[in-house]
Backbone as JSON, one array per atom type, in Angstrom:
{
  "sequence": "XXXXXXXXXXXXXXXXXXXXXXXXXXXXXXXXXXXXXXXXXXXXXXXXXXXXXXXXXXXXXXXXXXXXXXXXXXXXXXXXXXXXXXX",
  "N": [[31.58, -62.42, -127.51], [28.68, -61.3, -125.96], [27.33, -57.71, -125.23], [27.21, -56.65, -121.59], [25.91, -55.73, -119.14], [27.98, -54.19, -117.8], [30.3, -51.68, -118.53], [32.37, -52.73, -120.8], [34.1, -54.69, -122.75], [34.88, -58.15, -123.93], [38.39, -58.5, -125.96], [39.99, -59.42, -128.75], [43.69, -59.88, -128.56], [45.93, -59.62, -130.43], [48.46, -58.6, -131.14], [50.0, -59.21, -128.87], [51.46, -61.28, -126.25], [50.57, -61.6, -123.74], [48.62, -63.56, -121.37], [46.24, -64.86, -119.32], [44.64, -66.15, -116.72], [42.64, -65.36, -115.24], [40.41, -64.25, -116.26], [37.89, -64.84, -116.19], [37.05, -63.12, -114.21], [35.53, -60.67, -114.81], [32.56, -61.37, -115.3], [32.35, -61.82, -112.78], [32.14, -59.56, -111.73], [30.92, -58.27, -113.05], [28.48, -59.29, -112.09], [28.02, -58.57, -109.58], [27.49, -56.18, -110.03], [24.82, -55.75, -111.22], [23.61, -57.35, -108.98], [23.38, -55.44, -107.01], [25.65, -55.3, -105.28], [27.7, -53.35, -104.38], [26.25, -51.41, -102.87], [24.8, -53.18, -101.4], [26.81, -53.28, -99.53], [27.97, -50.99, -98.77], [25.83, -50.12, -97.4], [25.72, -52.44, -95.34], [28.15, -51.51, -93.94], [27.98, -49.65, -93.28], [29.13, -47.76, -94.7], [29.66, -44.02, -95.87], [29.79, -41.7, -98.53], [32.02, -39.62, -97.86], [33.71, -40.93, -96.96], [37.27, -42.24, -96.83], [39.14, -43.93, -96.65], [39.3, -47.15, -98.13], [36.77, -46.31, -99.42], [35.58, -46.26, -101.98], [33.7, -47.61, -104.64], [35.28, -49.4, -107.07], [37.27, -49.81, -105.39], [36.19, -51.7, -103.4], [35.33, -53.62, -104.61], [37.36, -54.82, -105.98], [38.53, -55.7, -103.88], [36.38, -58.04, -103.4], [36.59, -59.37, -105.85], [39.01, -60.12, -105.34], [39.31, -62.96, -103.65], [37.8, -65.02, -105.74], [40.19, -64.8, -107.06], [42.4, -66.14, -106.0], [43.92, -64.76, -103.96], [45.25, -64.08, -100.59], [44.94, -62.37, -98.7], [44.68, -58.54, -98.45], [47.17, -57.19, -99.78], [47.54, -59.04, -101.43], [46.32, -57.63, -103.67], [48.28, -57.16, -105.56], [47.9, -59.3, -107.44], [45.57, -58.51, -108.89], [46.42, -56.49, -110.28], [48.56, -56.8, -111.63], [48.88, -58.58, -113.44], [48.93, -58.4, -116.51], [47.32, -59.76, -118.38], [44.64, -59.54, -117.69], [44.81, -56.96, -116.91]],
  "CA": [[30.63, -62.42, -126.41], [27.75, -59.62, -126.66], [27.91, -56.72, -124.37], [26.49, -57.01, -120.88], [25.5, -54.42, -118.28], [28.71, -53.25, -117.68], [30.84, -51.1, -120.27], [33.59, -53.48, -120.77], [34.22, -55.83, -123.6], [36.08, -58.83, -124.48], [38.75, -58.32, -126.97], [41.43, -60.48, -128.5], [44.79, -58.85, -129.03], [46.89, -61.1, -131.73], [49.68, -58.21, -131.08], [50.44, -59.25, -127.31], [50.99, -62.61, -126.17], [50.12, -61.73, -122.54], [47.6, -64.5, -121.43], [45.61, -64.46, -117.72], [44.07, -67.24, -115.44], [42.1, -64.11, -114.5], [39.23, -63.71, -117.85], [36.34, -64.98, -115.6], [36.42, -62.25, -113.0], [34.59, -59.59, -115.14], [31.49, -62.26, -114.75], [31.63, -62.15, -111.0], [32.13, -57.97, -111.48], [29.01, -57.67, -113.76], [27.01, -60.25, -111.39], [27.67, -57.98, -108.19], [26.82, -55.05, -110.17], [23.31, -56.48, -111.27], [22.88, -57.71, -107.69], [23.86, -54.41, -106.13], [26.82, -55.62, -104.09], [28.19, -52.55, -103.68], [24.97, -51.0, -102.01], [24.64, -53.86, -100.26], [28.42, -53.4, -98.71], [28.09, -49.8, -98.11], [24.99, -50.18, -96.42], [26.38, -53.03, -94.04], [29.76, -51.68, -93.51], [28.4, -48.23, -93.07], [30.46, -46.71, -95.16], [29.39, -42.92, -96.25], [30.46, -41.29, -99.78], [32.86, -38.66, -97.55], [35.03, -41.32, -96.52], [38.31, -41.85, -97.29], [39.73, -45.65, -97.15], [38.35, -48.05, -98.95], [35.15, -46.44, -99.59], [35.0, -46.54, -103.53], [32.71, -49.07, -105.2], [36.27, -49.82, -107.44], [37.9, -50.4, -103.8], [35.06, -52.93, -102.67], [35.08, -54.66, -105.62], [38.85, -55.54, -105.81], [38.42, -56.97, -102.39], [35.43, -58.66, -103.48], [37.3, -60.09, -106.72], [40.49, -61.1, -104.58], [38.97, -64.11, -103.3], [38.23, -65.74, -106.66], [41.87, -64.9, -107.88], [43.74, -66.68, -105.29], [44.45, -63.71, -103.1], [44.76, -64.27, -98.97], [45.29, -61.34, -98.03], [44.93, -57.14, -99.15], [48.43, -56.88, -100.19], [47.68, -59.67, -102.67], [45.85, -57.24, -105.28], [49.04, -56.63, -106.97], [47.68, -60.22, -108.17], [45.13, -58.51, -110.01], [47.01, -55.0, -111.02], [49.87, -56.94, -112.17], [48.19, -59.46, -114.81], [48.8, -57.68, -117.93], [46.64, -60.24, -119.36], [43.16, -59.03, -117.07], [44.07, -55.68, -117.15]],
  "C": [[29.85, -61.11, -126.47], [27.62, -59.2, -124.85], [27.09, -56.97, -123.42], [26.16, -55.78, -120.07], [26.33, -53.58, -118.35], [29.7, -52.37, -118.71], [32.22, -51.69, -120.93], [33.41, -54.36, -122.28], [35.28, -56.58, -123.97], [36.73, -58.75, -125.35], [39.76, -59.1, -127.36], [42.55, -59.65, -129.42], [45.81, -59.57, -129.52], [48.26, -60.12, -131.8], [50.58, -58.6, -129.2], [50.11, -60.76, -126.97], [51.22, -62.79, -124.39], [48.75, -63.07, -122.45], [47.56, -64.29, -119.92], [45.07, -66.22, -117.37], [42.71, -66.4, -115.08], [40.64, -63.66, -115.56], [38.0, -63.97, -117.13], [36.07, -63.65, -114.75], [35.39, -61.22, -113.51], [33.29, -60.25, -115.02], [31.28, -61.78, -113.33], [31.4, -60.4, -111.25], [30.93, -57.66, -111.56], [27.67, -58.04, -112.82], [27.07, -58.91, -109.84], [27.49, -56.74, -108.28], [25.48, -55.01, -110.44], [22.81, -56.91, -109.77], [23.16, -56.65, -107.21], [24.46, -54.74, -105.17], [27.29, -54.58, -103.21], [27.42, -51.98, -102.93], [24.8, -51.53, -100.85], [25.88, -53.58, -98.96], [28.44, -52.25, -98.12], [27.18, -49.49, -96.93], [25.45, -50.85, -94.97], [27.37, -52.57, -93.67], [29.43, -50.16, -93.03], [28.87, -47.25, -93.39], [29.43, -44.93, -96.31], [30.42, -42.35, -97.61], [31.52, -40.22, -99.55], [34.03, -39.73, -97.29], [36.28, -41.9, -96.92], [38.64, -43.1, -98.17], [38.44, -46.4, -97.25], [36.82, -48.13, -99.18], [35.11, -46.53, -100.7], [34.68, -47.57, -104.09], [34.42, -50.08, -106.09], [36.83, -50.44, -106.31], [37.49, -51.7, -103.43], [35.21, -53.92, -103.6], [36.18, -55.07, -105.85], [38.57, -55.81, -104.99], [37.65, -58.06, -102.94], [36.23, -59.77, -104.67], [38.8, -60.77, -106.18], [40.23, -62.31, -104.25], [38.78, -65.3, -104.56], [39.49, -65.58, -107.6], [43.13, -65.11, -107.45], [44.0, -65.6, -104.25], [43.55, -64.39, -101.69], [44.71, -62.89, -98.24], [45.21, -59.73, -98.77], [45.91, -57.02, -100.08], [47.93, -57.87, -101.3], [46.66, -59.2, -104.01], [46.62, -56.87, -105.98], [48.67, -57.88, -107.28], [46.92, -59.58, -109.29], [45.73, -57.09, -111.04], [48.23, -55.64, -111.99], [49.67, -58.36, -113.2], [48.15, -58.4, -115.84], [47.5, -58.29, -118.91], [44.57, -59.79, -118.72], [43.19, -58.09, -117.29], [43.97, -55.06, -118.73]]
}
């Protein structure tokens, strides 16, 4: 797959036979970095670059990616920390 906005790339690792459910989300990542999501979020939510919780664009964007990876709830981003095969 050829490289897209963000600095990431797909790779296939023939020493690890981790496997994910989870390979689409960098799609939604790249798309809400091209749309300026996070801008958009900081703007609506208010949130200023001094503040503490959950102001980092990384922060916003695990929330934002929880929803297409099954997650109901905060607590459920050890869904995406704990995929060996996403991260």
């Amino acid at each position: 797959m050829s490289q897209g906005v963000l600095g990431f790339q797909y790779e296939v690792d023939n020493k690890r036979s981790e496997m994910t459910a989870l390979g689409g989300l960098p799609v939604y990542l790249e798309f809400g970095h091209v749309m300026g999501l996070t801008g958009c979020l900081r703007d609506r939510l208010g949130i200023k670059d001094d503040d503490e919780a959950w102001s980092s664009d990384r922060d916003m964007m695990s929330l934002v990616l929880l929803n297409p990876a099954g997650g109901e709830c905060v607590d459920d981003l050890r869904i995406l920390n704990g995929d060996e095969g996403f991260c």
